[in-house]
C-alpha positions as CSV (number, residue, x, y, z in Angstrom):
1,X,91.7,41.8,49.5
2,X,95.6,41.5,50.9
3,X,95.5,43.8,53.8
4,X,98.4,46.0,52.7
5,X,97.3,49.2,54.4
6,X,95.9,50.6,57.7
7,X,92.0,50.3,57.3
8,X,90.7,54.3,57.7
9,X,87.5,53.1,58.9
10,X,87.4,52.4,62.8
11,X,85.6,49.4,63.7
12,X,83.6,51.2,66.1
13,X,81.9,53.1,63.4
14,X,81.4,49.7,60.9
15,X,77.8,47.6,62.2
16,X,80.5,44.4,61.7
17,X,84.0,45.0,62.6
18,X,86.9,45.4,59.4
19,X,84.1,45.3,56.6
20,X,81.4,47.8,55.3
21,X,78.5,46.6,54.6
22,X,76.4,48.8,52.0
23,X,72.6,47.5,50.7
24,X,72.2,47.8,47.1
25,X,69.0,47.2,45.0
26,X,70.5,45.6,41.6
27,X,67.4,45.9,39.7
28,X,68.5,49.3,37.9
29,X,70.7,48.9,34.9
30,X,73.3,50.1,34.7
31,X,73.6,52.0,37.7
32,X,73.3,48.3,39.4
33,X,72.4,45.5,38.1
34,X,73.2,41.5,37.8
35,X,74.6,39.6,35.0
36,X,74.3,36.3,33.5
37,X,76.5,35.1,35.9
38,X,74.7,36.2,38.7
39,X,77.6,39.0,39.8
40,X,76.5,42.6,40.8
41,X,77.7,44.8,38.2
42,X,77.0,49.3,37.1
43,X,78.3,52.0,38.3
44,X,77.4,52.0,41.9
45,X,78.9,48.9,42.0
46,X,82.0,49.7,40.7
47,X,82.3,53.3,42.5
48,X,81.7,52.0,46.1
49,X,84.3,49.3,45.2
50,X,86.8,52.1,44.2
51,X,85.5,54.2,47.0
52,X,86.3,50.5,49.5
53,X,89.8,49.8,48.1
54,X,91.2,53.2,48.7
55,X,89.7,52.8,53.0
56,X,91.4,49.9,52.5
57,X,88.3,48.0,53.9
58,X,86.8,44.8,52.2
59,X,83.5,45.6,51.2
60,X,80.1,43.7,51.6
61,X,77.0,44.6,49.2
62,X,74.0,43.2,50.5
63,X,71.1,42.5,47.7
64,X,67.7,43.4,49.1
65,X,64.5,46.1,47.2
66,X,64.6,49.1,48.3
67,X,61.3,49.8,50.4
68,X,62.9,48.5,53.9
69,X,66.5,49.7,53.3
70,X,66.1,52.8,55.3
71,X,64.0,51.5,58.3
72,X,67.4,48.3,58.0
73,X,69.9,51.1,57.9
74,X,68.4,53.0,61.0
75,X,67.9,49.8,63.0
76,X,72.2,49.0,62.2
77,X,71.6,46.6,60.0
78,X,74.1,47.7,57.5
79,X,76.2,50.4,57.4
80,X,74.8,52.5,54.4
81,X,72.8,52.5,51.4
82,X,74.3,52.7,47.5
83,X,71.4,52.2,45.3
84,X,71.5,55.8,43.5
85,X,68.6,57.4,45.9
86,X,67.4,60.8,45.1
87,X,68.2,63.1,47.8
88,X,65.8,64.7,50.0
89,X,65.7,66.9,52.9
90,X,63.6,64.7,54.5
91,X,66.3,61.6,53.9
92,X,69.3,64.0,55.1
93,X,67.3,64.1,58.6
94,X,67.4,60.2,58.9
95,X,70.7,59.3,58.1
96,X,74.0,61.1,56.7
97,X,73.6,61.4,53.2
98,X,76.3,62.4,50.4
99,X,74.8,63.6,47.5
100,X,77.4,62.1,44.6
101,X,75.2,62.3,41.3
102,X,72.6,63.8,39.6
103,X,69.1,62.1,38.3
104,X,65.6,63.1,36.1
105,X,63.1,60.7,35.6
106,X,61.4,59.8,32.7
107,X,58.2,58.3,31.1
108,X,58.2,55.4,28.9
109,X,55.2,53.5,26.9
110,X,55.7,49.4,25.5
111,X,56.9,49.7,22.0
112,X,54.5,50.6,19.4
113,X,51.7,51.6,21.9
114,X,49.2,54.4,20.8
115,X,49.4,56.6,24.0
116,X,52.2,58.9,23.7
117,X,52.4,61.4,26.3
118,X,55.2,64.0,26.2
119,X,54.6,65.6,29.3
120,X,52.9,64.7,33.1
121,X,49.8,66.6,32.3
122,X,49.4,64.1,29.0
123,X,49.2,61.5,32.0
124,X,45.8,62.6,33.7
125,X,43.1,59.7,33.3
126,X,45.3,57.4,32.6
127,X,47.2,54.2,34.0
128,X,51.2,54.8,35.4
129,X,53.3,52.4,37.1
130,X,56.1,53.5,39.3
131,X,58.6,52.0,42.1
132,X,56.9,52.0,45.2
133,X,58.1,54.3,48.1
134,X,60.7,56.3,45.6
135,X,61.6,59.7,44.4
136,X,60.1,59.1,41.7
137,X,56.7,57.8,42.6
138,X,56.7,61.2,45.1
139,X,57.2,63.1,42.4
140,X,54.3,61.4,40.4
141,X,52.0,62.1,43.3
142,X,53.0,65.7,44.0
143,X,52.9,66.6,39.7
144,X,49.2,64.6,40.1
145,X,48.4,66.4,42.9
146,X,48.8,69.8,41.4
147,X,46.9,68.9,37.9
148,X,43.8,67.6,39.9
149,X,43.6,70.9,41.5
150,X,43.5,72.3,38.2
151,X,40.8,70.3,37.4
152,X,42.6,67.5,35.2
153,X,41.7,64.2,36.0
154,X,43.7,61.4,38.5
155,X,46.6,59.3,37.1
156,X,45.9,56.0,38.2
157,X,49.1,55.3,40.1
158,X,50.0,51.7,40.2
159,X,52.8,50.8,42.8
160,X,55.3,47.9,42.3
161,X,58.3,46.9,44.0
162,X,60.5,47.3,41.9
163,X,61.9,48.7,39.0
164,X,61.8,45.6,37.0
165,X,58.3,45.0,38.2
166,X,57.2,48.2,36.5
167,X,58.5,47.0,33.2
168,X,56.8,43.7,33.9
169,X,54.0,45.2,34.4
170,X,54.1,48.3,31.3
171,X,54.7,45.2,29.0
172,X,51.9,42.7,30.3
173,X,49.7,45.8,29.5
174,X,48.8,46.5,33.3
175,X,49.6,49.9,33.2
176,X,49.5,52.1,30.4
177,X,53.0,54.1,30.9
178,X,55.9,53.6,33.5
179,X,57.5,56.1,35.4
180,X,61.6,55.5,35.8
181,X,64.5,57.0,36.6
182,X,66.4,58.4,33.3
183,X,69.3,56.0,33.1
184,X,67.2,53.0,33.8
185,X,64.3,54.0,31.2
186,X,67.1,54.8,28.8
187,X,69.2,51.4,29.3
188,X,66.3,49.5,28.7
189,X,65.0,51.7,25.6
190,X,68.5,51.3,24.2
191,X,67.7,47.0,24.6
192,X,64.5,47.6,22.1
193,X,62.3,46.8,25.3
194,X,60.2,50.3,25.5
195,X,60.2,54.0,24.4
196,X,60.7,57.1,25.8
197,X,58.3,59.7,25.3
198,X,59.7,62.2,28.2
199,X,63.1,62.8,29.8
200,X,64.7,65.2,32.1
201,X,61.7,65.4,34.2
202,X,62.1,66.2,37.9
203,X,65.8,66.5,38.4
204,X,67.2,66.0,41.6
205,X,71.0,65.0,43.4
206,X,71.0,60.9,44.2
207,X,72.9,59.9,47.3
208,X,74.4,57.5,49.3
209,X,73.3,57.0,52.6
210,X,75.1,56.3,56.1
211,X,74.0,55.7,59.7
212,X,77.5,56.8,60.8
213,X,79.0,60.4,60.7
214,X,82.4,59.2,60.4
215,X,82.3,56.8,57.4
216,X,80.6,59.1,55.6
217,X,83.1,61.7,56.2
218,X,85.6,59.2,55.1
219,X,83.2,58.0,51.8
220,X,83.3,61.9,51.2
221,X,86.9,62.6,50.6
222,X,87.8,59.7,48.8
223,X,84.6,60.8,46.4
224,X,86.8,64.4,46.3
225,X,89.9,62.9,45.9
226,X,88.7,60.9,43.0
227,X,86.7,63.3,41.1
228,X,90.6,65.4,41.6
229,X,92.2,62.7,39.7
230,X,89.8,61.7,37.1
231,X,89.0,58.5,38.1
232,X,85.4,59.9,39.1
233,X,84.5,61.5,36.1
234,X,86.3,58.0,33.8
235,X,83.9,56.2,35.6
236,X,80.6,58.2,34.9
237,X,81.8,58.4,31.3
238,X,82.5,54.8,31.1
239,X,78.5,54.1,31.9
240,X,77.3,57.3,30.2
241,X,75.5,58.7,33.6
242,X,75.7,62.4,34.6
243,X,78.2,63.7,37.0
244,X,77.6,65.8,40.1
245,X,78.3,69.5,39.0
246,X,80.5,69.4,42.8
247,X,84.2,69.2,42.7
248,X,84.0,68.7,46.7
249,X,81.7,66.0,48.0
250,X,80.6,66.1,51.5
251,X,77.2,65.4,54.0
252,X,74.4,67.4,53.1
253,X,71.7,68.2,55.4
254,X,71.1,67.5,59.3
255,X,71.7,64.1,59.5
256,X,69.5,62.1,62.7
257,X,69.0,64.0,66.2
């Protein structure tokens, strides 16, 4: 972009001087995803672009799954992570994180298939797929965990790298059920592709994600100053995701010793 202002990122905070560099895993419509054309598109996309023009900073996504973006962002790699994470206390410990939306995860079967759970307990004995090393698949484990010591059966977790995979896998009939995130599973019901048999399950805040105090600081405010002039909540509207109940946006939790 024309540089017509002062950058408000320092280039001693940036991994790559005058440019921030953010990993993105566009495999979840529509909070990121690629079209025909091959172009990164959704509303992480489109808010870190926002959130980039007002730093006055050109911005960098770079594609990769989402398993090794937090071991790339400790090790500098990049200089955060927008990819709609849920946010944990364990995850505010690691890195800076800034909590900016809210997500619930749902459970979806192929299209005209005959088990129709409406619940995680409906899941015991049976075969789920889920996106390895995610919220979600924790979740799955911890709900699984509780129902076996009540004496229900194992889900049969099936781990796959990504969200697409899952799909993949739900419709080749390799696993009886997958477990997504809510906008994804209901982006891809609303395509005729699978059904939803249980939403709003295990609601959390997602997050970005920063290796550096300072730029998140900075990604912080200009979150706050949009949500103050609307442009935050047009956005949200505009791809039909839920807001953050905050008016203020800042880092939540520890970030790294």
């Amino acid at each position: 972009m024309a540089q017509t202002c002062k950058p408000a990122l320092a280039d001693t905070d940036l991994v790559a001087a005058g440019k921030l560099q953010m990993s993105i895993n566009p495999t979840l419509p529509p909070q990121q995803f690629v079209d025909e054309k091959g172009e990164l598109q959704g509303l992480n996309v489109d808010l870190m672009k926002e959130v980039a023009h007002r730093l006055c900073i050109p911005l960098e996504f770079i594609r990769m799954d989402f398993p090794p973006m937090i071991p790339a962002l400790t090790a500098s790699r990049f200089d955060g992570i927008d990819t709609g994470m849920f946010w944990t206390e364990e995850r505010s410990k690691i890195a800076y994180t800034v909590p900016y939306a809210q997500q619930t995860i749902s459970i979806a079967i192929a299209k005209g298939a005959a088990l129709k759970p409406t619940d995680v307990a409906a899941l015991a004995g049976h075969m789920a797929g889920v996106e390895v090393n995610s919220y979600q698949e924790r979740w799955l484990r911890g709900a699984d965990k509780e129902q076996v010591a009540k004496g229900a059966k194992s889900i049969d977790i099936l781990t796959f790298k990504t969200a697409t995979d899952v799909l993949a896998a739900l419709r080749a009939g390799q696993v009886e059920v997958a477990v997504l995130i809510d906008q994804t599973a209901k982006e891809i019901q609303r395509r005729g592709l699978i059904e939803i048999t249980a939403t709003g399950l295990g609601g959390a805040p997602t997050t970005m994600m920063f290796r550096n105090r300072a730029v998140a600081e900075k990604v912080a405010a200009t979150l706050t100053a949009m949500k103050a002039d609307g442009s935050y909540d047009k956005l949200f509207d505009h791809y039909d995701l839920t807001k953050s109940p905050d008016s203020t946006f800042a880092i939540r939790g520890p970030g790294p010793k």
